[in-house]
N, C-alpha and C positions, 0 to 999 in steps of 0.2 A: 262230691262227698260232703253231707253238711256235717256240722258241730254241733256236740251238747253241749251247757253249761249250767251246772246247777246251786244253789245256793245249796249248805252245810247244815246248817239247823233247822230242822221242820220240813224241808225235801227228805232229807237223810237219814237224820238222829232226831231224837225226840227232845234231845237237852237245851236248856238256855247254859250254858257252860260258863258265862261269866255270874250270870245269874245266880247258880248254885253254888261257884266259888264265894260270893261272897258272903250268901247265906252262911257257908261251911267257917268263913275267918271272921267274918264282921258280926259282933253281935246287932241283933235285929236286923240282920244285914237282907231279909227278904224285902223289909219295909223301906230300908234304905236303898237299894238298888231300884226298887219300883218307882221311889220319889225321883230319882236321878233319871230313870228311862222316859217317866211322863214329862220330865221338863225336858230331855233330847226330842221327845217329838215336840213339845212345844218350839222350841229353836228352830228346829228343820222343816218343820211344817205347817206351822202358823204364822210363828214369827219373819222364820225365812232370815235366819241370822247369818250375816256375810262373812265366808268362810267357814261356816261351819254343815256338816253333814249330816245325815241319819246315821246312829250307829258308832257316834262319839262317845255317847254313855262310857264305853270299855277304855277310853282314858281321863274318865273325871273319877270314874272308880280308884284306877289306881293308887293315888297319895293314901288312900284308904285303909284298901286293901295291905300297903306296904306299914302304916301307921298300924294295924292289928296283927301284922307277924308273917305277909307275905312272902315267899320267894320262887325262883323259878324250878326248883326242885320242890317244892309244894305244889304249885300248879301244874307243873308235868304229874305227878305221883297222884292228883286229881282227879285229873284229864281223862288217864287210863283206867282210875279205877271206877268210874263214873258214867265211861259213855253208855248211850244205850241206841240202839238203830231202830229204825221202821222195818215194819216185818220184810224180811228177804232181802233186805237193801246189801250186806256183804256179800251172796251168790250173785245180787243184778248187779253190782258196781262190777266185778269181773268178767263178766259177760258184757255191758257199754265201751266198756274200754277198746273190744278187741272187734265191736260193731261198727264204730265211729269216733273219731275224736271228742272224750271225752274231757271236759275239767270243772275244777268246783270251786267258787267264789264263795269267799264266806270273813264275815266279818270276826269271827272267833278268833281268839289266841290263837298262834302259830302252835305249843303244846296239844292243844286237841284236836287239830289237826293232822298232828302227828302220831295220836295213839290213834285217831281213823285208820290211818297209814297203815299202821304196824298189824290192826285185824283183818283190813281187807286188800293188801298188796297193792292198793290204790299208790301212783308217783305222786310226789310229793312237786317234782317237777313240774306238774299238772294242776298244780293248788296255787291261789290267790289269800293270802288271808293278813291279818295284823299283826304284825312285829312286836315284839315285848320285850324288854329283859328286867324284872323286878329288882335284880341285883344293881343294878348300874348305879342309881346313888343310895348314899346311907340318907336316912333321917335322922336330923341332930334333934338333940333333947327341946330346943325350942319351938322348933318348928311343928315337931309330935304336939308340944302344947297347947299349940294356935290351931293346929288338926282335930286332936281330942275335943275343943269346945266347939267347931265349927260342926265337927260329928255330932255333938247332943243337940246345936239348934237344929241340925235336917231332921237327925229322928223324930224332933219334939214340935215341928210343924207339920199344922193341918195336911192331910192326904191330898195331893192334887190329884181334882177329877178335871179334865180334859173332853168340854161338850163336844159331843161326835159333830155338830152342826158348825163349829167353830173354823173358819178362815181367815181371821185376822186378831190381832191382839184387842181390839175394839170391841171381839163376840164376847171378849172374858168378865169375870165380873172384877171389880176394884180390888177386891178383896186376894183375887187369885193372882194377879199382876203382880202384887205387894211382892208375895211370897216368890213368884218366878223371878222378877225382879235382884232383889236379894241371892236368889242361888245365882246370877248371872255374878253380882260382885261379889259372892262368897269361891267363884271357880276363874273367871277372867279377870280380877283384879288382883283377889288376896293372894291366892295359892299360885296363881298364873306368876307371880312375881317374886316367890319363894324360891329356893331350890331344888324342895322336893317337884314344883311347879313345871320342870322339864320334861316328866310322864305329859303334861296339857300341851308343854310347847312343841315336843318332839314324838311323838307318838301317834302316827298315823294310823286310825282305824280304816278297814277296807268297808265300806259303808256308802252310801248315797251314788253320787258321780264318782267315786274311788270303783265300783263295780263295773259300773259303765265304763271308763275308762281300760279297765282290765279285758273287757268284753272287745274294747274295737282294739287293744294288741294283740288278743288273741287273732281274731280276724284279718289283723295285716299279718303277723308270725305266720298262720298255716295260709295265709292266700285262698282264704274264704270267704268268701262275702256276708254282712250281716245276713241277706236276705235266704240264706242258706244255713240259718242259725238257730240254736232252739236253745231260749234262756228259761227257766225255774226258779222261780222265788217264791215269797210267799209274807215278805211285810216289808215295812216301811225303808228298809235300807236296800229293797231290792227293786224300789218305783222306775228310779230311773234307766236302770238296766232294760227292766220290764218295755217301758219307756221306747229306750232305744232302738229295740230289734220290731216292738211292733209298727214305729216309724218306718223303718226301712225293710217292712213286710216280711219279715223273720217271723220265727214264733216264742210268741212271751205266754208260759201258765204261770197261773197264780195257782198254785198249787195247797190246799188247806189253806188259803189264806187268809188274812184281814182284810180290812176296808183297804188300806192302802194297795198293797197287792191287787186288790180286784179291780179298782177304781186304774190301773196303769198297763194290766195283762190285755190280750185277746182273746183269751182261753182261761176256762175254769176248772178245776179235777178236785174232790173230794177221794178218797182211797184209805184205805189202812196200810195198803201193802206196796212197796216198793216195783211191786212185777208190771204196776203201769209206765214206769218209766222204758222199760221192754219196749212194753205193745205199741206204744207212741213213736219211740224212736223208731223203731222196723218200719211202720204206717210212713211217717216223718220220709225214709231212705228209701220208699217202694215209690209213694205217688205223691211226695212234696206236700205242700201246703194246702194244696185241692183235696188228697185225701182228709185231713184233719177237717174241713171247713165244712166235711158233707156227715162228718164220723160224729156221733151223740151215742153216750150209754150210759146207762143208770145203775147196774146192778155187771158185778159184782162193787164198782167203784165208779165215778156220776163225772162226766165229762163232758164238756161243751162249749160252745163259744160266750164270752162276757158277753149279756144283753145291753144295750142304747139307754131302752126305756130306764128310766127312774126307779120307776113302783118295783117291776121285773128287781132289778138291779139291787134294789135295797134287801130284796126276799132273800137275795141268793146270798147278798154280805153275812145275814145273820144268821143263814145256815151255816155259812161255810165256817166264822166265827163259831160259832156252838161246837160244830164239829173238831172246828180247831184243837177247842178246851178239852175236847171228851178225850181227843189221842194224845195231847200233848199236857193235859195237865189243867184245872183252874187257873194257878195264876206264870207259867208262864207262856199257855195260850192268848192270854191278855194281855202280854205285853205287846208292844208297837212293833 
């Protein structure tokens, strides 16, 4: 009997949920969480910064978020009132569950995972995601001081753009270094050594190898082997998962994904609608991996295996990018 497992945001929902919290509390909080996310991929995937992971972004926000009026009954009351699914995804999550072992990895707030919960009778037992509690410490009047000016220098530096071509800090220009540079000492020296700085010290996002990891206890709990596994992600916090199962000839979709996603899946799916999660799974439990590897469709939604070639592979990034944006939105299909 093999296993799903699927990433939360952009398999499921259409929401970037940290995203839009803090558009909702931070002013210019769209601009500032974007600046924060390009430099998490910078760390995770240029820089390659030790100990750190994709999908961090969701506790540098914190001191932020909690410095503009945060708390955990804001973001539950968010959460719920906020989600939004991919078409059909609450009829298919209840139908996967009672196909195959179903669960969902997802770097989001533990709160919107829980108003997932609550619409589609999805276990929560069955869920991976990041622990939070906003309430835990107060922010003292000095520390908000040293927040507040650190907040006007992020807003008021140049937008980092992140050349697609880039693999090391060497691709960047001087100028872009300066500025990544500075938010490394403006979140791992300053605040990292504050009080409110415990959101950085203690707050593990589920992101990078936190998924992967999650991925091989699930696989020892039920005594199923990767290669009888079928992971869904769809960007940079889902590589290594991705990763994982395609190594040990499982199956990885990148499912609407970005470069990162495509560039670590076996498999590709463009779709609007959730009911391919369905057809794949059944195919997946009827004739294993051999079915999926000979299965291509284009209409009603575009599935296939990730091509080798280059030129091929670049085609299918920027569709699948474009597409991304078109279901999910301008700017939080661009993010990482």
């Amino acid at each position: 009997m093999p296993f799903l497992a699927l990433d939360c945001e952009g398999p499921l929902t259409l929401n970037d949920n940290a995203f839009e919290y803090c558009q909702a509390i931070i002013p210019r909080g769209d601009y500032f969480f974007i600046q924060i996310s390009r430099f998490d991929d910078y760390l995770a995937d240029i820089k390659k910064k030790e100990g750190y992971k994709a999908g961090d972004t969701l506790k540098l926000i914190l001191p932020f978020l909690k410095l503009f009026g945060a708390n955990n009954k804001s973001l539950k009351e968010f959460s719920k009132r906020t989600i939004i699914f991919l078409y059909e995804i609450p009829k298919v999550i209840s139908q996967l569950k009672t196909l195959l072992p179903t669960f969902i990895i997802s770097t989001s707030y533990k709160p919107y995972l829980e108003a997932f919960c609550e619409v589609t009778g999805f276990s929560m037992e069955n869920i991976f995601c990041t622990e939070v509690d906003i309430d835990k410490v107060k922010l003292s009047y000095s520390e908000a001081q040293v927040l507040k000016g650190l907040y006007e220098e992020i807003i008021n530096m140049p937008k980092i753009e992140l050349p697609k071509f880039a693999q090391k800090p060497e691709d960047l220009s001087s100028e872009l270094i300066k500025i990544l540079e500075r938010l490394e000492k403006i979140f791992f020296e300053i605040i990292w050594n504050m009080d409110i700085g415990i959101f950085l010290r203690e707050v593990n996002p589920i992101g990078g190898f936190e998924k992967m990891r999650a991925c091989e206890k699930i696989s020892e709990e039920i005594s199923i082997p990767l290669s009888e596994g079928f992971y869904v992600g769809d960007s940079i916090t889902d590589t290594q998962a991705l990763s994982l199962f395609k190594e040990n000839k499982g199956v990885s979709l990148s499912f609407n994904g970005n470069r990162y996603a495509l560039r670590s899946a076996e498999y590709y799916a463009l779709s609007k609608s959730g009911n391919i999660f369905l057809e794949l799974s059944k195919l997946f439990l009827e004739k294993g991996k051999e079915g999926l590897n000979i299965f291509s469709k284009k209409e009603p939604y575009e599935f296939d295996k990730v091509p080798s070639e280059k030129e091929v592979l670049d085609k299918i990034i920027e569709r699948s990018e474009f597409f991304r944006k078109k279901i999910r939105g301008e700017i939080i299909g661009a993010l990482g």
